[in-house]
N, C-alpha and C positions, 0 to 999 in steps of 0.2 A: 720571168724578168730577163732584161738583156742583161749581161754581163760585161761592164765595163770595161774587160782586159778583152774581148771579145766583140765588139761592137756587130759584126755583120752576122753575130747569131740570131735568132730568128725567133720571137719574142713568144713563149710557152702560154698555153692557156692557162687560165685563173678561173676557178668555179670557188664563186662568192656563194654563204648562205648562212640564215640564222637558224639556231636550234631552241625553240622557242618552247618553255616551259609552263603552265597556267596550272587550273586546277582540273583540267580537262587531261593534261597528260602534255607529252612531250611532243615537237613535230617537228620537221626537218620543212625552212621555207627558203628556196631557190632565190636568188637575188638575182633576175636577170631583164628586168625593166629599168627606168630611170628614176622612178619616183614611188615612193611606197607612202602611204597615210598608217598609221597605229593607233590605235583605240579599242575599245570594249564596244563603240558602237557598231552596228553589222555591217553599215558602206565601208565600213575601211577594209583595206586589203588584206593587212596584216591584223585580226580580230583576237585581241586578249581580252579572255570569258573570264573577267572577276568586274567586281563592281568598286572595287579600290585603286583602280586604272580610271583615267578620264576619258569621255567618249573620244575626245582627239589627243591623243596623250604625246605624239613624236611625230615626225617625218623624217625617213629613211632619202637621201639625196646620192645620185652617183655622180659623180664629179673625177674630172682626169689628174692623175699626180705629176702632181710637179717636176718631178724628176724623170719620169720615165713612160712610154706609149699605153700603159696599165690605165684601168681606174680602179679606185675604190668609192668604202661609201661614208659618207658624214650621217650622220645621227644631230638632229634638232630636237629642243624640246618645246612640244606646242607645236602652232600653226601659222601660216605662213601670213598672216595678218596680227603676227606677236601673241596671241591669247595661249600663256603657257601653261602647263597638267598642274594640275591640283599637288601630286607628291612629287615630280618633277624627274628627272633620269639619273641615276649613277651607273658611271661604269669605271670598272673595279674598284669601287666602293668611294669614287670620289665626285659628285656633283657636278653636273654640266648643264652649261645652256646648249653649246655643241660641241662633236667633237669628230675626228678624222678615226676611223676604227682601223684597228689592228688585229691581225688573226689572234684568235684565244681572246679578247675584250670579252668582258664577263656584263650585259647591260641589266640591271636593274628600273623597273617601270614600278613595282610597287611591291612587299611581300610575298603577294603570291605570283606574280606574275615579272619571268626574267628571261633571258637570251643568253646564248653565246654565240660569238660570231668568229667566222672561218671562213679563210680564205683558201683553198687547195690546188696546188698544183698539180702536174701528168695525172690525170684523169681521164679515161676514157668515159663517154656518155653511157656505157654502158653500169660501170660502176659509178657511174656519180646518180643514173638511176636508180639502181640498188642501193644506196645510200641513202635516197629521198625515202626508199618505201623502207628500211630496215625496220626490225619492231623495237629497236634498242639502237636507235643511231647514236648516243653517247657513248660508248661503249666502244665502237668502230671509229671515233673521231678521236678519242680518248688511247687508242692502240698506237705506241712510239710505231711497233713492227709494224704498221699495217700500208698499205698500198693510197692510205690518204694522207698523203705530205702535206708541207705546209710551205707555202708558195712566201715569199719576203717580198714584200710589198712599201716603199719608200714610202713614210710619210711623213717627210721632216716639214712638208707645209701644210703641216695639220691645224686644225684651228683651236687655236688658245681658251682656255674652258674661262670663259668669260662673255661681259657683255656685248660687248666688241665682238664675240664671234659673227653676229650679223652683218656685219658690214661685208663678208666675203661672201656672201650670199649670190651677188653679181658673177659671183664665177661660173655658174651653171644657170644664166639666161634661157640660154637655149630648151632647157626641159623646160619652162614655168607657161603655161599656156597662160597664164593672165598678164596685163602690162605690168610691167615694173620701170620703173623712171629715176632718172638721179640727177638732182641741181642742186648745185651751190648755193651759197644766201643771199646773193645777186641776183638771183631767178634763170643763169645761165642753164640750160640744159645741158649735163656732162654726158648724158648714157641715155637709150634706150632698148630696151629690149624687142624681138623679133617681134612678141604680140602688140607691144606700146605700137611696133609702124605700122602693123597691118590695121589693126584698129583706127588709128587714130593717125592717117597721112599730113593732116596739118598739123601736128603742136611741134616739130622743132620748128616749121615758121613761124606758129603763132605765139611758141614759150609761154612766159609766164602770164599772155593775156589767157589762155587756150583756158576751160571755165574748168578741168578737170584737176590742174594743178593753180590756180588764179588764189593770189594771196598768201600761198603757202611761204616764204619768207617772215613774212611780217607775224604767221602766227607761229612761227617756229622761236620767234623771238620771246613770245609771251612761256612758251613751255616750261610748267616745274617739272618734268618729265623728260628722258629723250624719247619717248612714243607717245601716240596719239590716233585713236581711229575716229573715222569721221563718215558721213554720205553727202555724194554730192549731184549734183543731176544735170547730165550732157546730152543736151536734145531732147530726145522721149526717154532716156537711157538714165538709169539709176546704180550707181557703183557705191560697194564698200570700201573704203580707204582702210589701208594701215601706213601709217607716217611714224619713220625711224631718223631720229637728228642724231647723225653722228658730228659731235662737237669737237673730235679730234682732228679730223680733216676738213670740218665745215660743210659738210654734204647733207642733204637731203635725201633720202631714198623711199619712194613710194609705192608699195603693191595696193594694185586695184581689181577688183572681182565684182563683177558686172551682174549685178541682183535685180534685175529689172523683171524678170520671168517672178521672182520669185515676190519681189514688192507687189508686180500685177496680182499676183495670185493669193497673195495675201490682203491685199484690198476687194479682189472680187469676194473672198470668204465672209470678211468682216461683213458686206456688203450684202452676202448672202444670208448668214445668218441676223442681220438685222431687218430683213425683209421675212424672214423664218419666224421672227418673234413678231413683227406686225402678221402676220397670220393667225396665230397663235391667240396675240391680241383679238384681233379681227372675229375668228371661231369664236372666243367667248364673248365677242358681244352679241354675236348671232344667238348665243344660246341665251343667255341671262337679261338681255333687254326683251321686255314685253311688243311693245311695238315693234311689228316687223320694217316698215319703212327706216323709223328712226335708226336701229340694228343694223340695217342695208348701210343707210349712209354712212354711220360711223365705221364699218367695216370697211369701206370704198376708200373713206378718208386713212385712216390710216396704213393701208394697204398704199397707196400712193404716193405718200409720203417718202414711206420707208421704201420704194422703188424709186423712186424718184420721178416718177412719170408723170402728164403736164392733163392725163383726164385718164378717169376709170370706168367704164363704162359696161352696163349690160345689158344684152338684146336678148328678146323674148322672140323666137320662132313661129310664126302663126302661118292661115292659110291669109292670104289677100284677101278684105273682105268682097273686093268689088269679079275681079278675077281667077280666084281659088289659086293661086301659085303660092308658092314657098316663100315667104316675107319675114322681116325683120323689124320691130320693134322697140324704141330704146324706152326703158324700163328705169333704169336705175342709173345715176350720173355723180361723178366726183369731179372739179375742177379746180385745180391749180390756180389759177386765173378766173375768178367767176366771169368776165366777159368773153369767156371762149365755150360758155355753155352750148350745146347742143338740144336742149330741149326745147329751146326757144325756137328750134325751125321748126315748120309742118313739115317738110322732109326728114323727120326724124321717123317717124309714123309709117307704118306699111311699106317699105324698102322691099320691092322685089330682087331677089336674088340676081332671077333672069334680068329685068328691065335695067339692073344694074352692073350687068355682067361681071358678078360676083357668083356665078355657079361653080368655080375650081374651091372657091372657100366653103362654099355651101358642102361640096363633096369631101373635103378634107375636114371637116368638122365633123358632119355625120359620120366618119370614118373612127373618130376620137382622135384625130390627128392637131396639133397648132398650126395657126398658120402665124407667119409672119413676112410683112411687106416693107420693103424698103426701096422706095426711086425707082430706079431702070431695072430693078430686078420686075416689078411689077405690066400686067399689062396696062394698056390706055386707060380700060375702064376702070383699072380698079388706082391706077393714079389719080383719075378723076372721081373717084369716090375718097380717096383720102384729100384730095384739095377743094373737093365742097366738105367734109368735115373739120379743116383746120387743122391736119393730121400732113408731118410730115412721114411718119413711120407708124406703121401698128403690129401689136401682137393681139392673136386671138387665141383664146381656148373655150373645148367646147363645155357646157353645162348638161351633166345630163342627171334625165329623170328615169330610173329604171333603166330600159332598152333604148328609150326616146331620148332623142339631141333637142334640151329644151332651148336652147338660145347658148349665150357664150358671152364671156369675160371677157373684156379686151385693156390693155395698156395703149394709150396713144403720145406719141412724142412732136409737141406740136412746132418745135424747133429747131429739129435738127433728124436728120435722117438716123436713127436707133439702131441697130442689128440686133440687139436683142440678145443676153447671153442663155446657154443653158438655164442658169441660175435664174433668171428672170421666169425664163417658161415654168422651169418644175415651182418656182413659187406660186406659178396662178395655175399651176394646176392642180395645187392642195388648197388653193382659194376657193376654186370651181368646185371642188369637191366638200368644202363648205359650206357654198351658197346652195349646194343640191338639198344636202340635208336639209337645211332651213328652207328652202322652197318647199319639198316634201312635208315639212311639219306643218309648213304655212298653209300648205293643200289641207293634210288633215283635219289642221284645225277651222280653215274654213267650208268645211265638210261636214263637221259637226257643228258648228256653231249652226251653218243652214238646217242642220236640222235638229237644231234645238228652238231654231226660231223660225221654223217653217212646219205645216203639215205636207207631209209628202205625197197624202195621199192627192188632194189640190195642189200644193204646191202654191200656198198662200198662206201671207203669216197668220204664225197661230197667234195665241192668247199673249206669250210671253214677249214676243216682239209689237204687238200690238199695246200692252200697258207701258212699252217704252214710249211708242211713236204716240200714244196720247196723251203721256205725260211730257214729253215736248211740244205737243199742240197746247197744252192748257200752258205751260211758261210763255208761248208765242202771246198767248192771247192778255197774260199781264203785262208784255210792253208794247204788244200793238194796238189796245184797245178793244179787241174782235173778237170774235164767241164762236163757237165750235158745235157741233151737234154729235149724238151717238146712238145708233140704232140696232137694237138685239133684234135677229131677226130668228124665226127658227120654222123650220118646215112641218108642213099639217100633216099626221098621221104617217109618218114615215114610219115610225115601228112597222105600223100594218104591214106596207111595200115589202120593212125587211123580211118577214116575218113568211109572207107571203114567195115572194119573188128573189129569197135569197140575200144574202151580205154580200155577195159578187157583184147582184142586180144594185144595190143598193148605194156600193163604193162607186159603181158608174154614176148613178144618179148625180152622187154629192158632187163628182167633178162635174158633172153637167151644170146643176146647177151654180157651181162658183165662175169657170165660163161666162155662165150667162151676167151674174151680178159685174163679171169686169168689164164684159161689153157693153154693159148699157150707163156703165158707172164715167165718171171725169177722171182725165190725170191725176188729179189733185186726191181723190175719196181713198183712202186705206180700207181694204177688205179681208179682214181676217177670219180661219175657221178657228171659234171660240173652243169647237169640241161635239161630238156626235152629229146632230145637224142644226146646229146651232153657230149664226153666224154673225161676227159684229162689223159694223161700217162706219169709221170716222169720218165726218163732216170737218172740214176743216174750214176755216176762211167764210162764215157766215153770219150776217149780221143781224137777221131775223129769228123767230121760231116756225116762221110759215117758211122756210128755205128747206129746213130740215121736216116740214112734214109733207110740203112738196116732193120731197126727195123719195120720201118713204114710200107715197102713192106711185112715183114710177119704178120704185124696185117690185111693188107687188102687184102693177099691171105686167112687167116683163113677164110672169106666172101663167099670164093667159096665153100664154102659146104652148104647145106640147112641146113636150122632151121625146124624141125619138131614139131609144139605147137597145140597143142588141135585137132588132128587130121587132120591138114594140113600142107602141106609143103610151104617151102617158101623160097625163094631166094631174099637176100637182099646188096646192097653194100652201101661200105661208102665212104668218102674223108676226106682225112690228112692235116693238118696243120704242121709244122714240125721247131722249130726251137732250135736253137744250141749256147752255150756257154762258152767260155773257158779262161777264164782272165789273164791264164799262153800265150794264141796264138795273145795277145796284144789288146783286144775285153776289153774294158771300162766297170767296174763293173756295171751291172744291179740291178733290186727289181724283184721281181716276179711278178706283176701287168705287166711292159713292156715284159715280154717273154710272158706273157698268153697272151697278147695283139699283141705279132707278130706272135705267132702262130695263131690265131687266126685271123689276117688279112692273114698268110699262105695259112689257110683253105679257106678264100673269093674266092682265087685264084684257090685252086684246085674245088671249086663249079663251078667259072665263065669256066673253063677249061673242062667242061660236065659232073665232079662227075666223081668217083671211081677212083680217083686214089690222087697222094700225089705229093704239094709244097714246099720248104724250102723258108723260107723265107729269103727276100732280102731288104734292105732298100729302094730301089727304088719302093718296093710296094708300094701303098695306103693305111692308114692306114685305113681312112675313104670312104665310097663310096658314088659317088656324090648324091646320096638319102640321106645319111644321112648328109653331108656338107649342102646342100639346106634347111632340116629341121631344122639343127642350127640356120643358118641366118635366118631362117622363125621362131625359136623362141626368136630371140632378138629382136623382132620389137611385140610379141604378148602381153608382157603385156603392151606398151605404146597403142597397141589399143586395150586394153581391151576385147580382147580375151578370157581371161581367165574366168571361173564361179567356184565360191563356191558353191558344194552341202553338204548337212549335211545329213546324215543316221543316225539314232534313235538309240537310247541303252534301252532295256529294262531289268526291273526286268523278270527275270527267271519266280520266282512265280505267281507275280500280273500280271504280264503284263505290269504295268505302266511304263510309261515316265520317264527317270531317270536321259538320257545324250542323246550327240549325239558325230560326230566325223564330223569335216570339212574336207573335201577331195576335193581336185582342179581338174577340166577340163581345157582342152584345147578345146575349139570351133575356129577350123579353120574354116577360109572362105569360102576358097574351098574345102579340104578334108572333111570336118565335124568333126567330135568330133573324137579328135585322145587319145585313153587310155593312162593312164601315166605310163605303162610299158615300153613305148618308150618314151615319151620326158622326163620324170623326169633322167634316166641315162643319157640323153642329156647335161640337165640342170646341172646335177652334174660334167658332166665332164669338164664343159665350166666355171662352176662356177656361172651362172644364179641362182645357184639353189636359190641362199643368197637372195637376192633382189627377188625371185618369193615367198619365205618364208614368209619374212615379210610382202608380199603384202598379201599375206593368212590370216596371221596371225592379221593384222589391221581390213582385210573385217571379217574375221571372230566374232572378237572383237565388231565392231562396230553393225553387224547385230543381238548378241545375246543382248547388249544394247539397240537397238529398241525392239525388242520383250518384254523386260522388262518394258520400257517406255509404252509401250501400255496394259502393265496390264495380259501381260501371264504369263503361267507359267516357272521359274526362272528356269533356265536348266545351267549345267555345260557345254561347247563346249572343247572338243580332240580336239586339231591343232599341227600336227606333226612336230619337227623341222629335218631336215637333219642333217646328221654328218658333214657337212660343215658351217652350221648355228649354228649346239652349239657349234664351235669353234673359232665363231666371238668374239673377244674381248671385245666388249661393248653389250652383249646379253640383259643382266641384266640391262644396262642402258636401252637398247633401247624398251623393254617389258615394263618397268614401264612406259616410254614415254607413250606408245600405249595404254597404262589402263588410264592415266590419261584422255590423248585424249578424247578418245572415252565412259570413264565415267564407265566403267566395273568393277564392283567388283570381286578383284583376286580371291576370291573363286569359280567363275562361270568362270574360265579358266584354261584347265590342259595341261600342255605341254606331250606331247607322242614321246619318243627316245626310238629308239630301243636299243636290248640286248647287241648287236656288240658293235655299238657305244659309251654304257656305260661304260664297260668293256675294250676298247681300251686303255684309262687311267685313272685308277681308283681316283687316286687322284683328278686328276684334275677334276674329275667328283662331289667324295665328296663336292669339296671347291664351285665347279659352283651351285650344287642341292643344297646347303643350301643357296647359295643368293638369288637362286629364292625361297627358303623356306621362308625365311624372307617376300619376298617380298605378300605371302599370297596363292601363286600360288601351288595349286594340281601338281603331277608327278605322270607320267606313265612310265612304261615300255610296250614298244610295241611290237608284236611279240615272246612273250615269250618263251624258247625254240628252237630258229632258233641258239642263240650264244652257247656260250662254259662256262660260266661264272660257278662259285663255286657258289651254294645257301647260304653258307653263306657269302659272299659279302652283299647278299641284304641286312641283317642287318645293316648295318653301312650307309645304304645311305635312307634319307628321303623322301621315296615313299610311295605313297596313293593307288597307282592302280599297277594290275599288269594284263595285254591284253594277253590273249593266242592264240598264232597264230592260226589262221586258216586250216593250214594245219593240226593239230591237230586235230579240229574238224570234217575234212574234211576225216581222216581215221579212223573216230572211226567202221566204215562199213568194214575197208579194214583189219585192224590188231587188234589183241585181245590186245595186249601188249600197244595201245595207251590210252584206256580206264583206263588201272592204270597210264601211264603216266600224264593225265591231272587230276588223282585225289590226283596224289601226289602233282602237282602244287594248287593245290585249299589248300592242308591241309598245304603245308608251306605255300603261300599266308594267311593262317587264321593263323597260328602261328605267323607270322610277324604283324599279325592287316591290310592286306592289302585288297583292294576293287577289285575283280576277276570280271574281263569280260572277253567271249569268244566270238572272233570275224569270222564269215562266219558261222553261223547258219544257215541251209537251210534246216531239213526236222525237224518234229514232234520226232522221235528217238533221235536224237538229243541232242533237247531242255529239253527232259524226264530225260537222263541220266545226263542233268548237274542240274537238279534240285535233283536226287537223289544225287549229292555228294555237294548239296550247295554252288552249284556256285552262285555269286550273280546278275549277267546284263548277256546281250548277246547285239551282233548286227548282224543280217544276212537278207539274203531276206526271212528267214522264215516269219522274222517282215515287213521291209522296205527296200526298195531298198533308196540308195542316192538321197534325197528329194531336189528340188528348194527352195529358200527360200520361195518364195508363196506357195508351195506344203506344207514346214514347216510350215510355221502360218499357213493353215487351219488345219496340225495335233494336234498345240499346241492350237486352239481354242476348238477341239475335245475333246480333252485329259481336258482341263476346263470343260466343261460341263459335261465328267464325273465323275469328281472330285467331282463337284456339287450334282449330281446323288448320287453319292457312296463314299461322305466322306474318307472312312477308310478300300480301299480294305486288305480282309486279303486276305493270301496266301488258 
């Protein structure tokens, strides 16, 4: 300090600093800026570690004394927009809102957290740094003796610990980098601060219109308060107000802090995460709506929405079909505005890349990069492709499938030139990576569906897409008046061919021959392979019965030309079945099961008649021929004498080999024919109704023999016992299972019922309501034959299945076609998505068995393992299988 008896002494250094006590320990903090923030939050400068502190608890202010060329420092409590600390400040144990500090001031922020403040004169830098680092700087501050004086520092214009201390606030402008402002209740403007001019060069012209302080008299009149905070909005510019009415001098004073970065960024977030949850939305309806189309649009739709964008759109990748070039497709559409649809152009359609000079996009997609276009950032051509789409801005992202860039998502903004933030892009590109999945599911399931309702080896529907399409030809023909025809055709002596000339030579054949039946057939005729060489043709759209036997005579002159396959020739004929119906020529409405079935006794007739040539059917036919009548009645007399034998075939781990399951499968042992296959008597059985009562007799031996096995100390095996489609739609199923478990003493978990795909899918409902009672009841399910129905993959979700049985015919072409080998591995990865237990059934060679271990199949059963075991052939496998258990504890894979 200068010395007033002394004036032209030469004004001593002052080393300001607080000594700041928490629960962290003590620390020495240098006071040698203008402005200090304090809190427990981490941006503050001065950081007190208790949580009984408020994150903004004080500001430290240096300001010049009044009396002398020194400064010190004022202590505020709170922030500079009035929001004061929770427990608020004392120093030396008396309450402040602010106050002028004095060397030795003792400040209190909260119990655990306090200061002491110091101010020190003749200091060298060298000891006021050894002072910062001492390990006990109280102790050194605290020494009358020691080398750290204490410097007297005038502060007779200290600020009065009251409310009113703010109003002196204006005395240190100069530090406050935000405006601060001061007018009277006239609207005069008294003060501005350095940041008020540089910001804001008009408001002392434009005073109390200027929109930053505009009205503030009038509400200052309304105040029960003298403060008040507010937001107000200056141009593109968003500021927080704090409004102090001092009523003693009539002034107004205003600090403003310019939040406009932080409003932006709080509106992009909101903005963001509400486009985050239409995703979110979007995914699940991709997943849980059955319809892929309808899933598509609803996803679009809401995704757009919640972006705000004016069309959603997505392009499929293809080659040109007329020029082989790289084109684009629109597929899928959302519109803001239905009359700014895009579908409606034929330029929607095969968009060459090139012809479009859109190749920079084409390459930046393929790359997995976005693209996005706006005005003169863009070239000619690709402005000219945004203004023939109605597009004044687009975002793209690409869509991919696998390694392949299948097409791309785009946002278009048909209004106004968009930029498009981050935020936008990373949302369509967790869209794009939702549409993939479901594009990918959409693929597999239309992969399977074709070949469930295709034979692949033709490549013409089979049986099961063929009772669709003519049971919507027999509806057509109840309200168009018009009759239809149906002809079983089937080839003469083919066994021989195979028999002879091989199943290679044979499988060529049958594709020769379906060829032949398309070429000579009409647009309109449906040709399905019914099964081995057996083939049906829907007549559709005829009003005669001479149309369809016209018909017939030219499919079995096509016969008379040779088939030329693998270097030989060959001449082969067929015979027709042929029958006819027309409900307008007084003919009793049919199903399609009875036309397939009289054509089919048609055909009997044209075989008994020496082959090649064609019968209409008549009712006076035979449905049945006395071969098969005789085997009827020879099967209702076979389970009362016990005729019948359960065999069980093994299921094994893929990896280990072990024993895991097996499958009951029923014989017939005739008396006199010997073992007759249950490809003939079970459709016997089904159509007589046997099948019910030969089920459950299955179903009890089966029961009760893996119950013995248990009882004798084997090992615990689940048993597969198939029901018929006739048997799960017995009324008391559910009673009559738990009967048979009680009986026989079997625990539900070592018994899995196995229906097949058809039969689940015939009524879905009813299916749901039936698979949870046996859920309840403790009992495993299977789906059997997996891949032979038509079902949607996501059905299976909703129905509580444990296994899912891959048809054998499956496994059986993985040699014959390239395209079955992804077919079964797409079943294996929903089967594991679903949590489901994968067997594949008709294993027979080593290749095989290899490829379902590489995609993690989990069981199999074929004769690569076991052929269908007697029950005494079974106990000695499962005594086998103990002892190596014994053996080898803990086969790993």
């Amino acid at each position: 300090m200068i010395d007033p008896q002394h004036p032209d002494q030469q004004p001593q250094t002052i080393r300001h600093l607080l000594l700041v006590t928490d629960p962290l320990g003590q620390r020495v903090v240098p006071l040698d800026t203008a402005t200090y923030s304090i809190g427990r939050d981490p941006g503050n400068f001065i950081v007190l570690h208790s949580r009984t502190v408020s994150r903004q608890h004080a500001i430290l202010l240096r300001v010049t004394s009044p009396d002398s060329e020194q400064y010190i420092f004022r202590v505020i409590d709170g922030t500079f927009q009035g929001k004061r600390s929770t427990n608020g400040i004392f120093v030396n144990g008396r309450r402040c809102v602010a106050h002028d500090l004095n060397h030795g001031d003792f400040l209190e922020f909260s119990d655990e957290a306090k200061a002491d403040y110091y101010a020190i004169g003749s200091l060298s830098d060298r000891d006021f740094t050894r002072l910062c680092s001492a390990p006990d700087p109280a102790r050194l501050l605290q020494d009358p003796s020691g080398i750290y004086s204490t410097a007297a520092v005038n502060t007779r214009g200290a600020v009065p610990n009251s409310e009113a201390a703010l109003a002196h606030l204006a005395s240190f402008p100069e530090l406050i980098p935000n405006p601060i402002i001061e007018l009277d209740v006239t609207g005069r403007i008294t003060y501005l601060n350095p940041a008020a001019h540089v910001q804001f060069p008009g408001l002392r012209r434009m005073g109390i219109q200027h929109p930053l302080i505009a009205g503030l008299p009038l509400l200052v009149q309304t105040l029960e308060h003298p403060t008040l905070a507010r937001s107000v909005q200056v141009g593109d510019s968003s500021y927080d107000q704090f409004i102090h009415y001092m009523a003693e001098n009539d002034l107004i004073r205003v600090f403003s802090s310019d939040v406009t970065d932080r409003k932006r960024m709080e509106v992009e977030l909101q903005r963001r995460d509400l486009m985050l949850q239409a995703v979110a939305t979007a995914s699940s309806a991709l997943l849980a709506e059955m319809d892929f189309e309808t899933a598509i649009h609803q996803a679009l739709s809401v995704l757009g929405r919640a972006a705000g964008a004016d069309r959603v759109v997505i392009y499929e990748n293809h080659p040109h079909p007329h020029t082989g070039e790289l084109s684009m497709s629109l597929r899928f559409e959302w519109n803001r505005e239905p009359d700014t649809a895009l579908s409606s152009h034929k330029q929607a359609k095969n968009q060459s890349y090139a012809q479009y000079g859109l190749q920079f996009w084409s390459e930046e997609l393929s790359r997995g990069k976005a693209v996005r276009g706006v005005g003169a950032t863009l070239t000619i051509s690709e402005q000219a492709w945004l203004a023939h789409n109605q597009a004044r801005s687009v975002l793209m992202v690409p869509i991919w499938q696998g390694s392949r860039c299948w097409g791309h998502v785009d946002f278009h903004d048909c209004h106004q030139p968009n930029p498009w933030s981050v935020h936008e892009e990373s949302v369509l590109i967790a869209m794009a990576a939702s549409l993939s999945g479901s594009l990918l599911r959409r693929q597999a399931e239309e992969v399977l569906h074709y070949r469930a309702t295709h034979d692949l080896l033709t490549g013409l529907p089979n049986r099961v897409l063929f009772d669709q399409q003519l049971a919507d030809a027999l509806k057509a023909t109840q309200k168009e008046k018009g009759g239809l025809g149906v002809l079983f055709l089937d080839l003469d002596n083919f066994k021989d061919i195979n028999d002879s000339l091989g199943h290679t030579f044979g499988d060529l054949l049958l594709k020769a021959v379906a060829q032949r039946l398309q070429e000579v057939s009409s647009p309109d005729h449906i040709i399905a392979r019914w099964g081995g060489d057996e083939f049906t043709i829907l007549l559709p759209n005829i009003q005669q019965e001479t149309e369809a036997v016209t018909l017939a005579q030219h499919f079995l002159q096509s016969f008379n030309f040779r088939f030329e396959l693998a270097q030989t020739e060959l001449y082969i004929s067929a015979s027709i079945g042929v029958t006819f119906h027309c409900p307008s020529l007084g003919r009793l409405s049919l199903d399609g099961e009875t036309l397939i079935r009289e054509a089919d006794t048609a055909l009997y007739q044209a075989k008994a008649q020496g082959r090649n040539n064609y019968q209409v059917y008549r009712p006076t036919m035979s449905v049945k021929t006395p071969e098969l009548l005789a085997l009827e009645q020879q099967l209702r007399h076979a389970l009362d004498n016990d005729e019948f034998v359960v065999m069980y075939q093994p299921q094994v781990d893929v990896c280990t080999g072990a024993l895991v399951g097996m499958e009951a499968l029923v014989r017939w042992q005739h008396p006199v024919r010997g073992q007759i296959s249950p490809g003939v008597f079970v459709p016997i059985a089904e159509e007589s109704g046997l099948i019910v009562a030969m089920g459950e007799w299955v179903l009890r031996q089966s029961c009760q023999q893996n119950q013995r096995w248990q009882s004798m100390g084997l090992l615990p095996l689940r048993v597969g016992v198939n029901l018929s489609p006739k048997q799960f739609r017995q009324p008391r199923l559910v009673e009559n299972i738990a009967k048979i478990l009680a009986e026989t003493g079997l625990e539900p978990q070592y018994l899995e019922l196995e229906v097949t795909e058809s039969t689940v899918i015939e009524d879905i409902e009813f299916t749901q309501l039936l698979m949870r009672d046996l859920n309840r009841l403790g009992i495993r399910l299977s789906i059997d034959d997996f891949g032979t129905g038509h079902s949607s993959l996501s059905r299976l979700q909703f129905l509580p299945l444990d296994t899912i049985k891959i048809d054998q015919a499956f496994v059986r072409d993985l040699s014959r076609h390239a395209k079955t080998s992804h077919i079964i591995a797409a079943i294996v990865a929903l089967g594991r998505s679903l949590g489901l237990h994968l067997i594949a059934e008709g294993v027979e060679t080593q290749e095989q068995l290899e490829f379902l271990r590489s995609i993690d199949c989990d069981s199999a059963q074929g004769f690569l393992f076991h052929r269908p075991l007697s029950a005494e052939q079974f106990t000695l496998l499962l005594r086998e299988e103990g002892r190596r258990l014994q053996r080898n504890p803990s086969p790993s894979p």
